[in-house]
Backbone as CSV, one residue per row, in Angstrom:
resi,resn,N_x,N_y,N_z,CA_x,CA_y,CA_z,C_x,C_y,C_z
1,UNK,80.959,-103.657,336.910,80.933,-102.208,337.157,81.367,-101.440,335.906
2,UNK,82.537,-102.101,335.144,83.158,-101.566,334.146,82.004,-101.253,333.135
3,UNK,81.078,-103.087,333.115,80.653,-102.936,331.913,78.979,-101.887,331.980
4,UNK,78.398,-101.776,333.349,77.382,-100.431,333.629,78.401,-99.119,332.867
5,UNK,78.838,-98.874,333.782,79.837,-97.758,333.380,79.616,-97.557,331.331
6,UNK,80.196,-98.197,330.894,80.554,-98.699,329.406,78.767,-98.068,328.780
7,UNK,78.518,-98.946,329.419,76.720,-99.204,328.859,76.213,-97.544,328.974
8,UNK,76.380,-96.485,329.854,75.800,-95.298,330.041,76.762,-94.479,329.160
9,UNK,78.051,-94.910,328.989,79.121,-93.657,328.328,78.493,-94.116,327.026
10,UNK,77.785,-94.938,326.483,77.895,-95.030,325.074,75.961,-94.358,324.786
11,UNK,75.409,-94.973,326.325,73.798,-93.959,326.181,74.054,-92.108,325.880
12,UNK,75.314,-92.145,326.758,75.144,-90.994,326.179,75.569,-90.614,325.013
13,UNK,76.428,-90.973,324.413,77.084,-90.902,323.288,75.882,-90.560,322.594
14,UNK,75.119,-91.710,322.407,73.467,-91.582,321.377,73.009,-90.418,321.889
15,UNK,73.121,-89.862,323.055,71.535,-88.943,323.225,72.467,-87.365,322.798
16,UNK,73.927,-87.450,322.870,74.700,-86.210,322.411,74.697,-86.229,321.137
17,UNK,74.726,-87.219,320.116,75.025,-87.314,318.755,73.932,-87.426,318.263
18,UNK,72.722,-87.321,318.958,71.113,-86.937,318.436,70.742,-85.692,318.544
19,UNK,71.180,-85.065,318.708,70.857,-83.605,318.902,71.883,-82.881,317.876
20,UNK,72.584,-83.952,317.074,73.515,-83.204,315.917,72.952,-83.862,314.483
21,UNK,72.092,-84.821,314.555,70.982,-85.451,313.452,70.456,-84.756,312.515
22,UNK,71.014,-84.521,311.178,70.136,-83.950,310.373,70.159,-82.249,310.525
23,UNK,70.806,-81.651,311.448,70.930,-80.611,311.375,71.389,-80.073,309.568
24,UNK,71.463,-80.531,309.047,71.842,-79.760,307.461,70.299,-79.422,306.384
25,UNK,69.179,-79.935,307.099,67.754,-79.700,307.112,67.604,-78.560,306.572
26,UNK,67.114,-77.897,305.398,66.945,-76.384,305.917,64.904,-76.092,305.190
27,UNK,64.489,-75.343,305.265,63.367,-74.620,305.426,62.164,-75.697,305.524
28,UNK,62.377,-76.379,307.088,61.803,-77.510,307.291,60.355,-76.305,307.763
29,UNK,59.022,-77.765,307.397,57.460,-76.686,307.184,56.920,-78.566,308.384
30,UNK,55.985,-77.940,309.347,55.579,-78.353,310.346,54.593,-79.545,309.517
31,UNK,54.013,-80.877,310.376,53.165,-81.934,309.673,52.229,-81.120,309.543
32,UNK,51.546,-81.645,309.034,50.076,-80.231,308.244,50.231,-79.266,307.770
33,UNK,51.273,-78.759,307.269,51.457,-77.310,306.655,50.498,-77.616,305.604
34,UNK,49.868,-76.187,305.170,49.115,-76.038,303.983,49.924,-75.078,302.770
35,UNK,50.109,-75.881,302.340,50.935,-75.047,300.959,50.238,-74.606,299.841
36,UNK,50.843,-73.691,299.345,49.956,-72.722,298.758,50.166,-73.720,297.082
37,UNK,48.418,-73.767,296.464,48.410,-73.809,294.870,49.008,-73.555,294.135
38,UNK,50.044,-74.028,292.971,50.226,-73.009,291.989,49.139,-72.741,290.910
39,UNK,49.339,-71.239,290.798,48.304,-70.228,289.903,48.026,-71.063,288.433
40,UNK,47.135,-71.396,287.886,46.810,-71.847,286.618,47.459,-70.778,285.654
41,UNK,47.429,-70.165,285.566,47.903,-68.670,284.664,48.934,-68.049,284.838
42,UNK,50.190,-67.910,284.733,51.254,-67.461,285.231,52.103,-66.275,284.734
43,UNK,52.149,-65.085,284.964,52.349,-63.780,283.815,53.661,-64.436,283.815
44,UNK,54.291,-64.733,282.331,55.459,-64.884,281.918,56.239,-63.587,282.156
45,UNK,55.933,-62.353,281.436,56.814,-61.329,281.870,57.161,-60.677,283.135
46,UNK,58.286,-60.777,283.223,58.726,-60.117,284.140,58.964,-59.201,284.440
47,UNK,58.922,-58.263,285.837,59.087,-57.234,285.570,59.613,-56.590,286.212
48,UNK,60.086,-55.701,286.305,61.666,-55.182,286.655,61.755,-54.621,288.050
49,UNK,62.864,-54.874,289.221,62.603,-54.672,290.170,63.747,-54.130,291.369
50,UNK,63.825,-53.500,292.006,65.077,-52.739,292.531,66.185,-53.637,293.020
51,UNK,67.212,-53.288,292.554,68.890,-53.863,292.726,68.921,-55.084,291.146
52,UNK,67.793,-54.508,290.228,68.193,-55.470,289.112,69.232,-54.349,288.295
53,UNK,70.259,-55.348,287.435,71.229,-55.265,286.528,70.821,-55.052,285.392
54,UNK,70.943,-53.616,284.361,70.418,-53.323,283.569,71.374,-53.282,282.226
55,UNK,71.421,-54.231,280.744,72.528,-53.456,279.832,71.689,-52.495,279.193
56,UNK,71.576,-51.590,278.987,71.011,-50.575,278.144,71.370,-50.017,276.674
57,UNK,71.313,-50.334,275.667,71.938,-49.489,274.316,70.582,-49.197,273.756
58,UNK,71.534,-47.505,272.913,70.460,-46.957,272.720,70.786,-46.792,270.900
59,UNK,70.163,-46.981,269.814,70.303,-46.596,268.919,69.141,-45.818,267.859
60,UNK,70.102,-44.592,266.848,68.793,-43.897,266.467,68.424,-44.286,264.922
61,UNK,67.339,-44.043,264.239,67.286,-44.153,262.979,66.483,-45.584,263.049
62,UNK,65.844,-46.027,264.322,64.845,-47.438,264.600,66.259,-48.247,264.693
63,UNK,67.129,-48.254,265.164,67.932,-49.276,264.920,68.967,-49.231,263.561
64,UNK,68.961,-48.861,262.464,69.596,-48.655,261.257,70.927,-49.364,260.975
65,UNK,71.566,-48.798,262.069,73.209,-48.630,262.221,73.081,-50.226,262.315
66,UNK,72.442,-50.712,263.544,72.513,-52.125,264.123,72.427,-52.945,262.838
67,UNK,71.525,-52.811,262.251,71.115,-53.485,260.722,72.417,-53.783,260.359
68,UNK,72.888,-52.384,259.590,73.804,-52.542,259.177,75.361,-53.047,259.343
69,UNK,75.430,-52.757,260.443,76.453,-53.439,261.411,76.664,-55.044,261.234
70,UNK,75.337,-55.771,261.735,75.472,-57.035,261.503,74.982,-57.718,260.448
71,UNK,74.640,-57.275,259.414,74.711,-57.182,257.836,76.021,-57.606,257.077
72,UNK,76.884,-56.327,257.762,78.550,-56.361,257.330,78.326,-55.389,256.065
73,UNK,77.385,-54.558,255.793,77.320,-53.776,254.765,77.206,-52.068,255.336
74,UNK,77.322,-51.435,254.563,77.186,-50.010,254.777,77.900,-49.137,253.030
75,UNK,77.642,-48.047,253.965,78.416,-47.141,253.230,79.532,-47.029,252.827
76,UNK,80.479,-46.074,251.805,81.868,-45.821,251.977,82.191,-45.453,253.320
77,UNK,83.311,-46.270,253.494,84.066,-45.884,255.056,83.164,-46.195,256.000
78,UNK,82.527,-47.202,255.870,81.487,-47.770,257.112,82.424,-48.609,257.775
79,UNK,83.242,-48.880,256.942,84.159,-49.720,257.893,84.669,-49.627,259.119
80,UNK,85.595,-48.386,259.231,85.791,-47.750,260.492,84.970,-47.892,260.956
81,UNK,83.148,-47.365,260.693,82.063,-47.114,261.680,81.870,-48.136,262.424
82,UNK,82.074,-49.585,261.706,81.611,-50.350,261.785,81.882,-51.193,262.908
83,UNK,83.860,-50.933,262.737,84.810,-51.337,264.349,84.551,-50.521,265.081
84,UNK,84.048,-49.418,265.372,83.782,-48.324,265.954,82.199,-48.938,266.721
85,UNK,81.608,-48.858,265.714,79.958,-49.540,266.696,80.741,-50.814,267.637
86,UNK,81.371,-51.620,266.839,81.658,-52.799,267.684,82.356,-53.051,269.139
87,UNK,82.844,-52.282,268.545,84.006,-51.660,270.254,82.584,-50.865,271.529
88,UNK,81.972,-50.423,270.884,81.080,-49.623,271.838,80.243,-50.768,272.158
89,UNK,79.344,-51.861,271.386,79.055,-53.153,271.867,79.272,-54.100,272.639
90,UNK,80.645,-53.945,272.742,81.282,-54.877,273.444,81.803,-54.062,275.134
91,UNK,81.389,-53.058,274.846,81.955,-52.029,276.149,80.475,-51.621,276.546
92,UNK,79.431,-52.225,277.002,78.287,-52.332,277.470,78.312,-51.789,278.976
93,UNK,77.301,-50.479,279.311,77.575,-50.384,280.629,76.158,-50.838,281.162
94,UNK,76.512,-51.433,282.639,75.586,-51.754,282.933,74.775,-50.756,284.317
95,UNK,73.839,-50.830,284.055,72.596,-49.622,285.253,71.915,-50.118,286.009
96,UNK,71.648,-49.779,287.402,71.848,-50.595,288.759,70.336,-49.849,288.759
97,UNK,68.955,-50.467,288.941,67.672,-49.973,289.112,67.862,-49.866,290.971
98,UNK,67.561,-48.593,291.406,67.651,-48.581,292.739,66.752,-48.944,293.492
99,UNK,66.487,-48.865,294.893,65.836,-49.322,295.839,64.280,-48.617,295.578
100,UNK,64.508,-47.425,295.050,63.191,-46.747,294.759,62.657,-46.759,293.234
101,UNK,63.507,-48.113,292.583,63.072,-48.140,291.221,63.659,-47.239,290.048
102,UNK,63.982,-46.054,290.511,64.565,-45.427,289.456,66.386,-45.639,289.090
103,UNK,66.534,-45.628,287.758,67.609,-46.009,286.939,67.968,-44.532,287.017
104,UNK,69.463,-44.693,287.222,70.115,-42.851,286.507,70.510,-43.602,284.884
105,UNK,69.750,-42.687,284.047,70.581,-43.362,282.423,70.882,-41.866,281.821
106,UNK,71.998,-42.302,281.197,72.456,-41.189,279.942,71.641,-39.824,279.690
107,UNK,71.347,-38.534,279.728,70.579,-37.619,279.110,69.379,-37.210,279.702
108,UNK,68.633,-38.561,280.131,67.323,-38.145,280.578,67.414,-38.313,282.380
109,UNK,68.402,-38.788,283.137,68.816,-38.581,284.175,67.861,-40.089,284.889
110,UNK,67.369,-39.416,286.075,66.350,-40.960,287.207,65.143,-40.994,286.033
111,UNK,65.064,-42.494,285.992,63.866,-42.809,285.560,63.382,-43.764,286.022
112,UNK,62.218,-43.427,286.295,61.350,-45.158,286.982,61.445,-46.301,286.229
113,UNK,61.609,-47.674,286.571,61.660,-48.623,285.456,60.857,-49.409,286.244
114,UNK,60.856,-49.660,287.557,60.922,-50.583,288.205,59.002,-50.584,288.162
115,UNK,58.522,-52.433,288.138,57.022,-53.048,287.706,56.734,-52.948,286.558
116,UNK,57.999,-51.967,285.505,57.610,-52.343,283.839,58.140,-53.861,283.139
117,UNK,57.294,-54.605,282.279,58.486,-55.502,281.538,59.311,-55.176,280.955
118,UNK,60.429,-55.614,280.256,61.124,-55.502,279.334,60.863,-54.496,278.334
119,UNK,59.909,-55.470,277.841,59.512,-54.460,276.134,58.518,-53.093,276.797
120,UNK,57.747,-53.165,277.795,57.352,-51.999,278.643,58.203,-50.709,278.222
121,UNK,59.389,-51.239,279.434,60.522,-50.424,279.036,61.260,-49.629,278.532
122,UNK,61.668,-50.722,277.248,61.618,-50.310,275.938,61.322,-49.147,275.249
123,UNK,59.536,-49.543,275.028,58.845,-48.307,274.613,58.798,-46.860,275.486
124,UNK,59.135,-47.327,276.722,59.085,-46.081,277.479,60.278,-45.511,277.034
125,UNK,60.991,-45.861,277.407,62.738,-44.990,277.083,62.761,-44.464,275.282
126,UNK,62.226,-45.242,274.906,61.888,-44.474,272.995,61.507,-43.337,273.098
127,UNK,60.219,-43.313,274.084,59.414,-42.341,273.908,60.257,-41.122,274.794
128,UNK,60.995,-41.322,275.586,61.906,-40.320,276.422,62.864,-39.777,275.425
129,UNK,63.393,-40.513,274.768,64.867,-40.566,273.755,64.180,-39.920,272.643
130,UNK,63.303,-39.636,272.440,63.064,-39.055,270.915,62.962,-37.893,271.161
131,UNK,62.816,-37.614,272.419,63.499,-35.459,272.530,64.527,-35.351,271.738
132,UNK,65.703,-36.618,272.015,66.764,-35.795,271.600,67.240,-36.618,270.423
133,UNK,66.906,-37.577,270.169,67.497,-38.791,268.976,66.159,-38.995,267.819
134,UNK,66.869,-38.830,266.887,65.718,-39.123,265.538,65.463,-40.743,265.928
135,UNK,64.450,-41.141,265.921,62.878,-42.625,266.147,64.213,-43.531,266.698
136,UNK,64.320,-43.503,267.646,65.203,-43.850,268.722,64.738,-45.671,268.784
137,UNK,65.547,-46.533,268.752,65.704,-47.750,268.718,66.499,-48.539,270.752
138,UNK,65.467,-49.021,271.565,66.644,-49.370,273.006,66.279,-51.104,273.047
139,UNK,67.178,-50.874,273.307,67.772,-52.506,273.758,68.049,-52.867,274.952
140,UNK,67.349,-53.664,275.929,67.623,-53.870,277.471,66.942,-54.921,277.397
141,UNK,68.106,-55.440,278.451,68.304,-56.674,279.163,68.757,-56.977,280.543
142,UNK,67.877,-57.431,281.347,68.545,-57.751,282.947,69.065,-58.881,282.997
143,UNK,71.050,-58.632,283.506,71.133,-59.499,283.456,71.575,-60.308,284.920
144,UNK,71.007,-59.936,285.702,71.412,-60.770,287.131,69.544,-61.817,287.281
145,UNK,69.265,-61.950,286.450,67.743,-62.668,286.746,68.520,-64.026,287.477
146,UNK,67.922,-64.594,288.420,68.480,-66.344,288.339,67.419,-66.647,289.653
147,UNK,67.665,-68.188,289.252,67.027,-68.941,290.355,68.071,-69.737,291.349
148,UNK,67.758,-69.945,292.775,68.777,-71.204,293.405,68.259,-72.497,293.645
149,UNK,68.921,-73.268,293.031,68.645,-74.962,293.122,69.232,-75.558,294.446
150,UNK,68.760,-76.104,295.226,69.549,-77.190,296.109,68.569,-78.341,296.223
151,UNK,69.630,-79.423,295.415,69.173,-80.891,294.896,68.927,-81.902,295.675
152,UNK,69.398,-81.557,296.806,69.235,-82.021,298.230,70.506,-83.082,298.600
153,UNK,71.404,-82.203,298.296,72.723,-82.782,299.006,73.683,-81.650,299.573
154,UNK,74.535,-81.745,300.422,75.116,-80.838,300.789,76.107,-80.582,300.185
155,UNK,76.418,-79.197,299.987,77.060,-78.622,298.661,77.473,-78.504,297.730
156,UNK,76.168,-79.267,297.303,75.586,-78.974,295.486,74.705,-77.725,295.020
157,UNK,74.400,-76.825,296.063,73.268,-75.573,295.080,74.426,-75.058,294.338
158,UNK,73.009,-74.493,293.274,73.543,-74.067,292.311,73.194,-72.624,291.897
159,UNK,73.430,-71.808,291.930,72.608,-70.774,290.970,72.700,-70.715,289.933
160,UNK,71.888,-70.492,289.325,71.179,-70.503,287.713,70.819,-69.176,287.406
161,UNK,71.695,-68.637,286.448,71.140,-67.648,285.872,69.864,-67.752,284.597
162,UNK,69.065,-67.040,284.838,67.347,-67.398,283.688,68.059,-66.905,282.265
163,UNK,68.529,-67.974,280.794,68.769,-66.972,280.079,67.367,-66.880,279.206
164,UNK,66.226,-67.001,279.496,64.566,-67.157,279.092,64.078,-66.977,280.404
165,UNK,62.485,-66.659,279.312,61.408,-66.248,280.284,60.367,-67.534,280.939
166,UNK,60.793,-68.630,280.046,59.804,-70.248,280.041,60.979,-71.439,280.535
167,UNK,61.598,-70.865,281.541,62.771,-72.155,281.928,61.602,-72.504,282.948
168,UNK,61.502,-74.121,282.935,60.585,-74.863,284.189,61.322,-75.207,285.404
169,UNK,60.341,-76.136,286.526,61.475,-76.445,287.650,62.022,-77.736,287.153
170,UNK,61.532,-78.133,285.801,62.505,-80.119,285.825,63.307,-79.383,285.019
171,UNK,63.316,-78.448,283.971,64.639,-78.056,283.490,65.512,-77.278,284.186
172,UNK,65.160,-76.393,285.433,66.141,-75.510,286.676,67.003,-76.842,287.211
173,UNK,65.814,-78.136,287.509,66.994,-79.321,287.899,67.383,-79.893,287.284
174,UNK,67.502,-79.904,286.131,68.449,-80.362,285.398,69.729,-79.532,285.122
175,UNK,69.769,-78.269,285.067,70.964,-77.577,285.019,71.500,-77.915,286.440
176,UNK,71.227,-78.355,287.297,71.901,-78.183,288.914,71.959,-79.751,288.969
177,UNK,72.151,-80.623,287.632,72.462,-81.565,287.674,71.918,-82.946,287.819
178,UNK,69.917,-82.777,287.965,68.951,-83.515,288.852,69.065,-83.447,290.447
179,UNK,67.745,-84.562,290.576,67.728,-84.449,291.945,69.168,-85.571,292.977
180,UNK,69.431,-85.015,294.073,70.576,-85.760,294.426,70.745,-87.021,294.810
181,UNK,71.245,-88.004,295.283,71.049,-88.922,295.331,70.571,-88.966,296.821
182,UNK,70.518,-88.189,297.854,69.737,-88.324,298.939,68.908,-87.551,299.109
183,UNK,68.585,-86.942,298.007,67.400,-85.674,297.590,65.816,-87.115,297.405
184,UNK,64.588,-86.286,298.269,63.426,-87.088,297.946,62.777,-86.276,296.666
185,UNK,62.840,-87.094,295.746,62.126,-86.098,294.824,60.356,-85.660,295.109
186,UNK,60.082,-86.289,296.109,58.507,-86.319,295.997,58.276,-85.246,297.193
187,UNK,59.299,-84.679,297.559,59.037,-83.652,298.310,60.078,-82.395,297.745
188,UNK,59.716,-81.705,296.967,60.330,-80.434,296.581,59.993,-79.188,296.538
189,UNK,60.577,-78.466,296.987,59.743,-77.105,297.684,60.001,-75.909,296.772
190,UNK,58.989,-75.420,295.792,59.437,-74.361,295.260,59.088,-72.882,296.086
191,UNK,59.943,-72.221,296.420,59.792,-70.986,297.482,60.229,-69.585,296.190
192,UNK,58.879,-68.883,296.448,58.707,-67.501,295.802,58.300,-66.224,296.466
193,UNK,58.135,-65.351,295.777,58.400,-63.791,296.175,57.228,-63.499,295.331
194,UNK,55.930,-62.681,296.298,55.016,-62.360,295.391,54.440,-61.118,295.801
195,UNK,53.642,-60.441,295.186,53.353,-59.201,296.108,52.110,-59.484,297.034
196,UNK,51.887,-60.494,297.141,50.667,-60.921,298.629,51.396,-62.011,299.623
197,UNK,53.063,-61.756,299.524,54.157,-61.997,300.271,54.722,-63.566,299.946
198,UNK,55.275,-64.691,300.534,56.329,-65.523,300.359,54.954,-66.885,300.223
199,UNK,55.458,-67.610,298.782,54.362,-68.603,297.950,55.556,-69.990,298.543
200,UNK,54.708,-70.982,299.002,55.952,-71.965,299.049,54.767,-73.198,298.536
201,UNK,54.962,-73.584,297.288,54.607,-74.551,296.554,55.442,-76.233,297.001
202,UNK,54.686,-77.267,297.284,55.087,-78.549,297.168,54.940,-79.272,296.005
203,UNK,55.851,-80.102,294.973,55.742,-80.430,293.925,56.163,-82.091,293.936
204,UNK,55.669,-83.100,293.190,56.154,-84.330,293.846,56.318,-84.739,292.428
205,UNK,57.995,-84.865,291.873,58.339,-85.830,290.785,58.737,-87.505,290.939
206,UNK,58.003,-87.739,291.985,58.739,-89.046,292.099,57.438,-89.748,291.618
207,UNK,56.464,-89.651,291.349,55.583,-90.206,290.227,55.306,-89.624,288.597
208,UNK,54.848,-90.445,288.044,54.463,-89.843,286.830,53.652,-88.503,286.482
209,UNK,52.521,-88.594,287.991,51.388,-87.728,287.703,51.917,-86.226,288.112
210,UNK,53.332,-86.414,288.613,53.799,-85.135,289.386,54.218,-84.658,288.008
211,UNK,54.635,-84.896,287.159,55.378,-84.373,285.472,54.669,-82.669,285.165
212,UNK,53.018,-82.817,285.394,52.655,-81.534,285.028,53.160,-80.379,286.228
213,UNK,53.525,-80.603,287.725,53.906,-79.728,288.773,55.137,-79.604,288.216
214,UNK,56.205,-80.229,287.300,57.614,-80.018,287.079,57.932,-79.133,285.874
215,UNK,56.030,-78.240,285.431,56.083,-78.048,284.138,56.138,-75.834,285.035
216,UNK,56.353,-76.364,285.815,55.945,-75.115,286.408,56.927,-73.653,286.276
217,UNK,56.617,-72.663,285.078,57.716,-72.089,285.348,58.402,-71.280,286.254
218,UNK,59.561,-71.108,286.202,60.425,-70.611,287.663,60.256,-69.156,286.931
219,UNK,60.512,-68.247,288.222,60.738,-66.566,288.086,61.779,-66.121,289.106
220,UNK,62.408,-65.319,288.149,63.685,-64.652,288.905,63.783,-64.964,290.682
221,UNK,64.541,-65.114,290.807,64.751,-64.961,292.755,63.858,-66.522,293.112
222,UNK,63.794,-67.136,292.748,63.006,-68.344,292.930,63.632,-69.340,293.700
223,UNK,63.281,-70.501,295.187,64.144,-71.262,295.339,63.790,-72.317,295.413
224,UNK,64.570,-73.419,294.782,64.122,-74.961,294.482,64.585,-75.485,295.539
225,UNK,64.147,-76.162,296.112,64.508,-76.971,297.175,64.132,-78.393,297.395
226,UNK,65.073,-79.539,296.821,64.774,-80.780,297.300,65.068,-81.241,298.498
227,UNK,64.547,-81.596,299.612,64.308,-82.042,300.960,64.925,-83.466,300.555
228,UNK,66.504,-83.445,301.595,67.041,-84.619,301.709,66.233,-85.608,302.224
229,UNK,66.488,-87.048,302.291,66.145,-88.062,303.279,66.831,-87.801,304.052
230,UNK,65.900,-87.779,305.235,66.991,-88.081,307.161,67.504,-89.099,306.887
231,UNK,68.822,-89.226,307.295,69.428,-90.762,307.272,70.164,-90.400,309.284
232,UNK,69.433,-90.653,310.005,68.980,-91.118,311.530,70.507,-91.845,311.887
233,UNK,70.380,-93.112,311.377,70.950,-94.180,311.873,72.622,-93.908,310.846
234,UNK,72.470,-93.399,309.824,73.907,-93.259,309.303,74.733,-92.045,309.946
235,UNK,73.654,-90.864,310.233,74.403,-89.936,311.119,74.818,-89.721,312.541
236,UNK,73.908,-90.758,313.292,74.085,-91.351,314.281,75.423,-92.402,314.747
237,UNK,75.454,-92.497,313.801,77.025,-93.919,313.852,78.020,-92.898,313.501
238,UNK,77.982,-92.082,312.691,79.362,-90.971,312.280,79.215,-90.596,313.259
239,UNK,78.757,-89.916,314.232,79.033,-89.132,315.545,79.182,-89.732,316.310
240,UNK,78.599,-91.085,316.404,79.538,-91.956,317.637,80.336,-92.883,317.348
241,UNK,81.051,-92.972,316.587,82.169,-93.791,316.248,83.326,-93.529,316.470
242,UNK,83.987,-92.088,316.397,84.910,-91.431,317.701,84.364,-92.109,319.191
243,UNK,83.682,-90.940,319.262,83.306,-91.780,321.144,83.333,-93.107,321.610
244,UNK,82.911,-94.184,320.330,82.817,-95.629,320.787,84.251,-96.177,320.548
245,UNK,85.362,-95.795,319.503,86.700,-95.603,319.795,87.708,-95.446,321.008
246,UNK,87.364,-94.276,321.402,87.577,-93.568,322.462,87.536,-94.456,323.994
247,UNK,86.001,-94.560,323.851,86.037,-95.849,325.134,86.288,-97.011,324.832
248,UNK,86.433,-97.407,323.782,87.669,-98.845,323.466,88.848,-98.883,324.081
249,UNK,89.071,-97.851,323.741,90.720,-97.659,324.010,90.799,-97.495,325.382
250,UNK,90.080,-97.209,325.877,90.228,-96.380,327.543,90.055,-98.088,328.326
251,UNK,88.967,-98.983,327.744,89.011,-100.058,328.232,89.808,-100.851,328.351
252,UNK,90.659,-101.121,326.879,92.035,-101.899,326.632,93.165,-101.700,327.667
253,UNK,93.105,-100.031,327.645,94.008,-99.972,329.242,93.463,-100.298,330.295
254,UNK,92.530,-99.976,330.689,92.218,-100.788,331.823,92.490,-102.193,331.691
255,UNK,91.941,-103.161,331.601,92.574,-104.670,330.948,94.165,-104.713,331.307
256,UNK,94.704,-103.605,330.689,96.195,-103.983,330.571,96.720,-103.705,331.811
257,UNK,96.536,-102.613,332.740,96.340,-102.415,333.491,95.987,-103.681,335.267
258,UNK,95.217,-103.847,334.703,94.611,-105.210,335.671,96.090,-106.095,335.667
């Protein structure tokens, strides 16, 4: 009787500690999903987009001062100027592109930035700045760009800030350390943001021929995702190894008991 009894407390054990299996899974895609191509052609530049982090400096004379600055040469009494530029260099403010794209900057007040590149940019704000600054020289840089890696272990992602425009996904995993040791490399999910809505690319480095899919470059907000192996039978025994404890012990008294 004991040992029926025994035999169902431990069935259940399995059928409770299967329903806790692999739960650490995340943006699991149904058998047959069709995943989308990546594009042969890929616009490297990026381009600028609301809640990005902006440093902005503006200098006039095409830049001049800057020259000279990091030259280490100038004029009489450039010196002062010179700790003087530097201190203002190092005291960089940074400009928050809003939800509707426009930047508040210095003088010229909201300005749209947002779907220009970089050097776009650039030239735009010159061409704003020369109302009031002789051949106006700008300098911008976003700096919250990054991608998230998860190598396929549990709590290893990483975020990666982009400091380039040509970082790939085998070099994104390599900053996040490679793939994990219960990470499948032949299933890795690159998940993107596009304007004909959410791209989720499958990439497989666990052969040779996968090398050109690892050549793929990443863009801001990008997420790498290596898909652990289920391990079934190892997570299955951690959840019932209390319980099969448990009714050990409960048996021993009985026994002692008798």
């Amino acid at each position: 009787m004991i040992t029926k009894r025994a035999l169902l407390f431990l069935t259940m054990a399995f059928a409770i500690a299967s329903c806790n299996i692999n739960k650490d899974l995340m943006f699991k895609t149904p058998i047959g999903y069709d995943y989308d191509v990546p594009p042969e052609v890929i616009d490297l530049e990026y381009k600028i987009q609301p809640f990005d982090l902006l440093n902005f400096r503006l200098y006039s004379n095409d830049g001049f001062l800057l020259i000279d600055l990091t030259s280490g040469s100038g004029a009489v009494g450039g010196g002062q100027q010179n700790q003087m530029m530097m201190r203002n260099m190092q005291n960089i403010i940074r400009y928050r592109v809003e939800v509707t794209g426009d930047v508040k900057l210095p003088t010229i007040g909201l300005t749209k930035l947002a779907g220009m590149t970089v050097r776009d940019a650039e030239f735009y704000l010159e061409d704003l700045y020369s109302e009031y600054y002789v051949r106006p020289y700008a300098m911008l840089e976003i700096t919250n760009n990054r991608v998230i890696v998860m190598p396929g272990s549990g709590g290893d992602a990483r975020v990666i800030t982009l400091t380039n425009n040509n970082m790939t996904v085998t070099e994104a995993l390599a900053q996040a350390g490679g793939v994990a040791k219960r990470g499948n490399a032949s299933k890795i999910k690159l998940i993107r943001n596009s304007p004909e809505g959410r791209k989720v690319y499958l990439i497989n480095l666990a052969k040779i021929d996968g090398v050109a899919d690892g050549d793929i470059i990443v863009q801001a907000n990008d997420i790498i995702y290596v898909e652990p192996v289920p391990q079934y039978v190892a997570e299955a025994l951690r959840d019932v190894t209390p319980l099969v404890g448990l009714l050990t012990t409960f048996l021993v008294l009985i026994n002692i008991v008798r």
